[in-house]
N, C-alpha and C positions, 0 to 999 in steps of 0.2 A: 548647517551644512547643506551643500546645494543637494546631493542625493535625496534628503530627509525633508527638503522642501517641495522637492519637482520628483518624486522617487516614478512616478509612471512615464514622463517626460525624458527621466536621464535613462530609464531601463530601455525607451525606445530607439534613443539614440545607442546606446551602445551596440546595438542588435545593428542596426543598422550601421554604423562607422565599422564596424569589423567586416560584416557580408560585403561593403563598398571595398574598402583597402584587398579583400578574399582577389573578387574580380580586377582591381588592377592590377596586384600581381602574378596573379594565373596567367594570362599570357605573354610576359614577360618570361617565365618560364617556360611555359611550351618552347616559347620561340628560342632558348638557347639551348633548351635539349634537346631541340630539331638542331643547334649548329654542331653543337657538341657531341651528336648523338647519345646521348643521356636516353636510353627508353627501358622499357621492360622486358625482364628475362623473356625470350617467346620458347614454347617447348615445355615450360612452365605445367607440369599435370594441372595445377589448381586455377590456371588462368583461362579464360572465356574470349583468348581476342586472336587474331591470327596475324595483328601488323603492331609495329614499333607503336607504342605511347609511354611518354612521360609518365613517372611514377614518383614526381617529386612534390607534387599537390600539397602534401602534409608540410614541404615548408612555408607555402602562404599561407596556411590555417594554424601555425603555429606561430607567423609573426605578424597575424592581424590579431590572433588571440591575444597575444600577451601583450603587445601593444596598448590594444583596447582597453582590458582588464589593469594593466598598470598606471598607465598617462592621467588618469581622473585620480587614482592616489584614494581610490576608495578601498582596499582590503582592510585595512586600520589594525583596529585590534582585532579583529575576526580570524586571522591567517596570521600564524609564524611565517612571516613574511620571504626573510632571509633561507628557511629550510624547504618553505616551498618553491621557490624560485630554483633553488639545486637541483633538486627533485624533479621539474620540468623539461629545465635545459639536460640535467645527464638523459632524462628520456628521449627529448628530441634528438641528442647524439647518438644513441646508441640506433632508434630509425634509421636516421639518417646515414651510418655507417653499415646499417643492414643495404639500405634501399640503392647506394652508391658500389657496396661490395660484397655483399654477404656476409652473414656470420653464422657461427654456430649455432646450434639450439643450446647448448652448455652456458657458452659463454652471456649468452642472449638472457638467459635465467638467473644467473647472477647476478647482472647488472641490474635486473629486475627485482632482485632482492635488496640489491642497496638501495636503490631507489626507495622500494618502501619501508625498510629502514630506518631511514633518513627524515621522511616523513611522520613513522609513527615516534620513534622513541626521544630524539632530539626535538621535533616540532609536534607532538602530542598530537598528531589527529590518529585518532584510534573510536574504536565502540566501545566504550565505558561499561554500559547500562544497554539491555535488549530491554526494560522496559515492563517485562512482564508478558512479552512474547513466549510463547510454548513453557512458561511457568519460569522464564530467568530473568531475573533481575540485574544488580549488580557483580560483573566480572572483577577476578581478581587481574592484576595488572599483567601478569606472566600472560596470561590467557587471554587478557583483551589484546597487548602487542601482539601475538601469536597470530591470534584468530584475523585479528585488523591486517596485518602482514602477505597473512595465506590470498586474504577477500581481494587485494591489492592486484598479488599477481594474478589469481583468476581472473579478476574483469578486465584485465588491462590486454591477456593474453585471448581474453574469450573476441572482445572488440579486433584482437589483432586477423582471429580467425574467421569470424565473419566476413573482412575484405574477399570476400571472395568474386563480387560481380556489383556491377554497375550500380551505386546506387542504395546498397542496405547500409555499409556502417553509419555513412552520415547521415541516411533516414531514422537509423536506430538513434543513432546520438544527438540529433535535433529532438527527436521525441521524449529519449528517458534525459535530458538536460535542459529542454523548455519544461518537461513537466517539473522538474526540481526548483528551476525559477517562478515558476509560477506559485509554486507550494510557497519558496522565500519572501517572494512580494505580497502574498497574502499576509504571511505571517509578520510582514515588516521587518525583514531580515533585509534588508537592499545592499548590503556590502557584501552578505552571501548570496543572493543574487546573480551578484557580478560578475561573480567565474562561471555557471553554465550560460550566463545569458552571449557573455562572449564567445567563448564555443558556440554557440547555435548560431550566432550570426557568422562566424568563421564558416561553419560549413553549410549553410544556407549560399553562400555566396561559391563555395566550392560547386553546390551543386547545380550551378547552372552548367557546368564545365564536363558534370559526371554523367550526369544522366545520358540514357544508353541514345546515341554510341557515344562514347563515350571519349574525350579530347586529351583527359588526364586521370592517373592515380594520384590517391593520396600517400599509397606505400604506407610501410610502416612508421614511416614519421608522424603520418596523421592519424591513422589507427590505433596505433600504442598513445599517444597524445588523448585522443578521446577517451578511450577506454582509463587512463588515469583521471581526469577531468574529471569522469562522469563519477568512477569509485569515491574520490574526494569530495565532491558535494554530496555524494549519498551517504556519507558516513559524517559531517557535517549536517545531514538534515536529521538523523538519527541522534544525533548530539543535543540539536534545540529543541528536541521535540520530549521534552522532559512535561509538559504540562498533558498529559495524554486526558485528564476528565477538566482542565480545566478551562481549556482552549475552546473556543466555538468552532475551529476548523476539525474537531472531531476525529483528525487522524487516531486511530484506535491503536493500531501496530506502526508505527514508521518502522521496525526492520521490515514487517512483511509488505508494507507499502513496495521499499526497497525492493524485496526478492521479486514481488510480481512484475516492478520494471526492467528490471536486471535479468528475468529467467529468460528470456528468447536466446540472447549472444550464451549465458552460461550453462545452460540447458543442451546446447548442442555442444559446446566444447567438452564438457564430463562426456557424453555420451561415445562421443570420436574417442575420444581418450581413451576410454572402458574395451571400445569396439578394439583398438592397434593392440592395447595392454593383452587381452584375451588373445587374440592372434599372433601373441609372440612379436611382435615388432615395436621399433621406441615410441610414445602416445606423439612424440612432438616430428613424426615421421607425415611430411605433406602429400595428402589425396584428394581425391575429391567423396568424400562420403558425405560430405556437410549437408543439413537437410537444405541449401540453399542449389549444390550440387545437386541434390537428388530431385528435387523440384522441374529443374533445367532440362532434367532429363524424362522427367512424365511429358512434358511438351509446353511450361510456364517459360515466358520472358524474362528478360530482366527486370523489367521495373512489374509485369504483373507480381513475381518473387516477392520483389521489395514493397509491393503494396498487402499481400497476403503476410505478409509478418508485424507490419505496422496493423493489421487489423487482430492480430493474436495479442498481441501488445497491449492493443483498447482493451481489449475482452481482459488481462489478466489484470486490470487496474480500476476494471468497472467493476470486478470479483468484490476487491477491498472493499473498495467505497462504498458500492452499493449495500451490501452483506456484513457491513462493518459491525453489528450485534453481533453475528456469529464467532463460534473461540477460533481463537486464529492458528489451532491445529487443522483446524476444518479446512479454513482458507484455505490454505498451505496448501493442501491437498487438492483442492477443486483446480486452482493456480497449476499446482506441479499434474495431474490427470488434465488438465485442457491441452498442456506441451505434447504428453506421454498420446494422447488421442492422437491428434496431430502427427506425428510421428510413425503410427500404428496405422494411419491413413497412409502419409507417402512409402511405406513398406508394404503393403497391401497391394498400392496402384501400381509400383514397380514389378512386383511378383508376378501382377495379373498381367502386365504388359509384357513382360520377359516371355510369359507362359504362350500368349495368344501368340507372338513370332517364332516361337519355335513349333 
């Protein structure tokens, strides 16, 4: 098979034919949601811009992705092919029909439940096995589709809620999905591979387009699209990595591997959640509390933002790696205390800064 001969060869191209198809169809776009007036809600509490842009980004990142990803005909037997293809395109609809008209959050959540669904119980991608993470081993089936199902919509909804400025989803989503590629092409996985590496070139090439200021969104076509990607290779990477003392790539925990890439986006979304749930109001109610909001407002830009979260990111995966001896209760915690520090800093700066104006 040509992947299994040329596999560092074929992974570059694909990175590359996706980010290329990304940029010719970006402007193609712009340009007929400048004829059609296609732009973004403005008035918007959670948005960052004061003029009309495009916010249909996530459909070139969704048809260089799956293009790329399909046309070489490499998923094979790695992917229920047919259930993940549903699973995709009902995602990129239901975006799509957010981004075109709005929807509910009700309805929004449903759809998001078929999806992973669809996914775990017809096409088996679920967590089996944690491994021997925090002492658990083998799940019974009730409770791995459960748990697989819950993990789905959180990251899918956490990636939806981080769009909030210039620049962090597809910096998140290059990083925790080149990082998952990179882990497959170590391990000679190159058919699983192929769905983050696609993605990352999808929005590599978006993000010529994003970066502040910023020409287009990706809405939630591209954001829900990432945020599933990414849940499906990390729960795929947690599935081959059954070799945990016999592998020379030494991953100790691939679920905590998982959580340390995944805490930034899911870390703030419980958090928001907790915050609306306690004050009486619905969690799926739009503001700006996000710590990427709250950032904006000590006096960080847009892309300083997105480069202070990418560098929490490193720190929570240099925890694993480095410290990989240590029980991964420990981890967990060192991981989940660098978020909660963080946190506890932009609540502080904000305080002090409230306090010195008044």
């Amino acid at each position: 098979m040509l992947l299994q001969s040329y596999p560092y060869i074929i992974c570059l191209l694909i990175v590359l034919s996706s980010a290329i198809t990304t940029c010719l169809i970006i402007p193609q776009i712009i340009r007929a949601s400048h004829i059609h007036q296609i732009y973004d809600i403005l008035g918007n509490c959670r948005k960052q811009h004061d003029q009309g842009i495009s916010r249909l980004g996530g459909v070139a990142i969704f048809i260089s992705f799956i293009v790329t990803f399909l046309l070489p005909g490499f998923p094979g037997e790695k992917f229920n092919i047919n259930y993940l293809l549903s699973a995709l395109i009902i995602m990129f609809a239901l975006g799509l029909m957010d981004d075109l008209a709005g929807m509910r959050a009700r309805n929004k959540i449903t759809i998001q439940f078929i999806v992973a669904f669809i996914l775990v119980i017809p096409g088996d991608i679920r967590i089996s096995n944690m491994y021997g993470f925090l002492g658990i081993y083998e799940l019974p089936y009730v409770l791995s589709a459960l748990l697989t199902i819950l993990l789905i919509m959180l990251v899918v909804n956490a990636f939806n809620l981080i769009d909030g400025i210039d620049g962090l989803a597809a910096t998140t989503g290059i990083f925790v999905n080149g990082t998952l590629a990179m882990l497959f092409i170590y391990m000679k996985q190159y058919e699983l591979a192929a769905l983050p590496l696609s993605i990352v070139g999808a929005l590599v090439g978006f993000l010529k387009f994003n970066i502040t200021p910023a020409k287009i969104f990706m809405g939630d076509t591209g954001s829900l699209l990432i945020g599933l990607v990414s849940i499906i290779s990390a729960i795929k990477f947690i599935e081959v990595n059954k070799f945990i003392h016999a592998s020379p790539l030494r991953v100790y925990s691939a679920p905590l591997l998982i959580i340390a890439l995944l805490m930034g986006p899911v870390f703030d979304t419980i958090r928001v959640m907790i915050i609306r749930i306690t004050r009486g109001i619905s969690p799926f109610t739009a503001d700006r509390n996000h710590n990427h909001h709250r950032m904006l407002k000590i006096g960080f830009n847009h892309l300083q933002t997105t480069l202070v979260f990418a560098v929490l990111n490193v720190i929570s995966i240099a925890i694993v790696l480095f410290l990989g001896d240590t029980s991964s209760s420990v981890l967990l915690c060192f991981v989940f205390l660098t978020y909660l520090f963080f946190n506890g800093f932009l609540t502080f700066t904000i305080r002090s800064k409230e306090r010195s104006i008044t």
